[in-house]
Residue, then its C-alpha position, 0 to 999 in steps of 0.5 A: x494438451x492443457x490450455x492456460x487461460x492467461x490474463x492480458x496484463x498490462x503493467x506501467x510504473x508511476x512515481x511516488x512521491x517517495x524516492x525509495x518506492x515506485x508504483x506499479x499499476x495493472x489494467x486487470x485487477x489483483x485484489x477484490x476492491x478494498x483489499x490490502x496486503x503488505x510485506x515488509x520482508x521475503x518470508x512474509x509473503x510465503x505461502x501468501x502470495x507468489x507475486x510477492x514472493x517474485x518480487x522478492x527475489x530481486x535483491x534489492x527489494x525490501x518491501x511489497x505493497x499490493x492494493x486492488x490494482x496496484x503494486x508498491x514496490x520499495x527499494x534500497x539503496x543498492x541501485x537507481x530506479x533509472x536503472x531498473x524501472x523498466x525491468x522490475x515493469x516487463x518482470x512483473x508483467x510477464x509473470x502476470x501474464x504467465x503465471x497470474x497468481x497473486x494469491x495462493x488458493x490455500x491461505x490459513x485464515x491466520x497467514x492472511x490476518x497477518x498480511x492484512x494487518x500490516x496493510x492496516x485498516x482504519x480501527x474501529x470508531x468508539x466516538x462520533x469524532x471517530x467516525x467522521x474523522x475516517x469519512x474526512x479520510x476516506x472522501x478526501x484523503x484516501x483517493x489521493x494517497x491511494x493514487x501515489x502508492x500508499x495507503x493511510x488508516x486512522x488510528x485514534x484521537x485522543x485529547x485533540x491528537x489525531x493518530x494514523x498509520x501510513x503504509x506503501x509508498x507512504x511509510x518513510x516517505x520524506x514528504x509524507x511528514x509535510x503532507x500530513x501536517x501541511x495537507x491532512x492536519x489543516x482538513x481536519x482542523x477545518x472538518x472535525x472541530x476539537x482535532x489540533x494535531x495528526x500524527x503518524x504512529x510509528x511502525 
């Protein structure tokens, strides 16, 4: 009889500061360190990821985002997370602890591309500002957008405007738009003189 070498998941949710997403952090890792991956709709994760596609068969799911030890998951407006915090928590645990695959072993190189698209990564620097604006983000910014389920990558700067990409528990987000003006905008202007303003690019 062949033994399956299960993984002792632990699963527990945190709050987002968007109240359509929660938070699902593991104790074991799911993705190598730097990794992302976004899905923005059921068919986006086949072939890619069968987590992804797990969480996708609860119907009020609209959006998975994986990162190295997290999972953000959004929602509609069909239920409360009251009502199905926990459940969504003991459902992702179970098949952690069951079945364990986050990834498919046969990925074509083009599938994970796409899925790491959307979970954008910063682009490439072309000026000086360029690069210190992604090391203000990456030291001061990052960590904390990270711990609520989200994730930030820089875009451009151009003529003072300073463009990001805001993903997981960030795209949407209510309070993200008073973050990014309130919080990121102000660190900016202090650390990289000539940035007057960031904005979100639109998705």
């Amino acid at each position: 009889m062949e033994t399956v070498n299960r993984k002792a998941y632990t699963v527990y949710a945190e709050s987002t500061p968007n109240p359509a997403t929660l938070r699902y952090v593991t104790n074991l890792p799911l993705l190598p360190e730097g990794r992302m991956l976004e899905f923005t709709a059921p068919d986006e994760c086949v072939n890619i990821s069968p987590l992804a596609e797990k969480i996708f068969n609860l119907p009020f799911v609209t959006g998975v985002f994986l990162g190295s030890n997290f999972i953000t998951v959004t929602k509609n407006n069909s239920v409360d997370w009251d009502l199905v915090q926990m459940e969504l928590r003991e459902y992702i645990q179970d098949y952690l602890r069951e079945d364990g695959r986050v990834l498919n072993t046969d990925i074509s190189a083009a599938d994970m591309h796409k899925a790491e698209e959307r979970a954008v990564s910063h682009a490439q620097p072309i000026t000086e500002d360029d690069a210190k604006i992604i090391t203000v983000l990456d030291e001061y910014v990052k960590p904390g957008v990270e711990g609520d389920g989200g994730h930030i990558a820089f875009r451009s700067y151009k003529e003072g405007v300073v463009t990001v990409q805001l993903q997981g528990s960030c795209s949407g987000c209510p309070s993200s738009m008073v973050t990014l003006k309130g919080g990121i905008e102000n660190l900016l202007k202090q650390m990289v003189p000539g940035v007057m303003e960031v904005v979100a690019e639109e998705v």
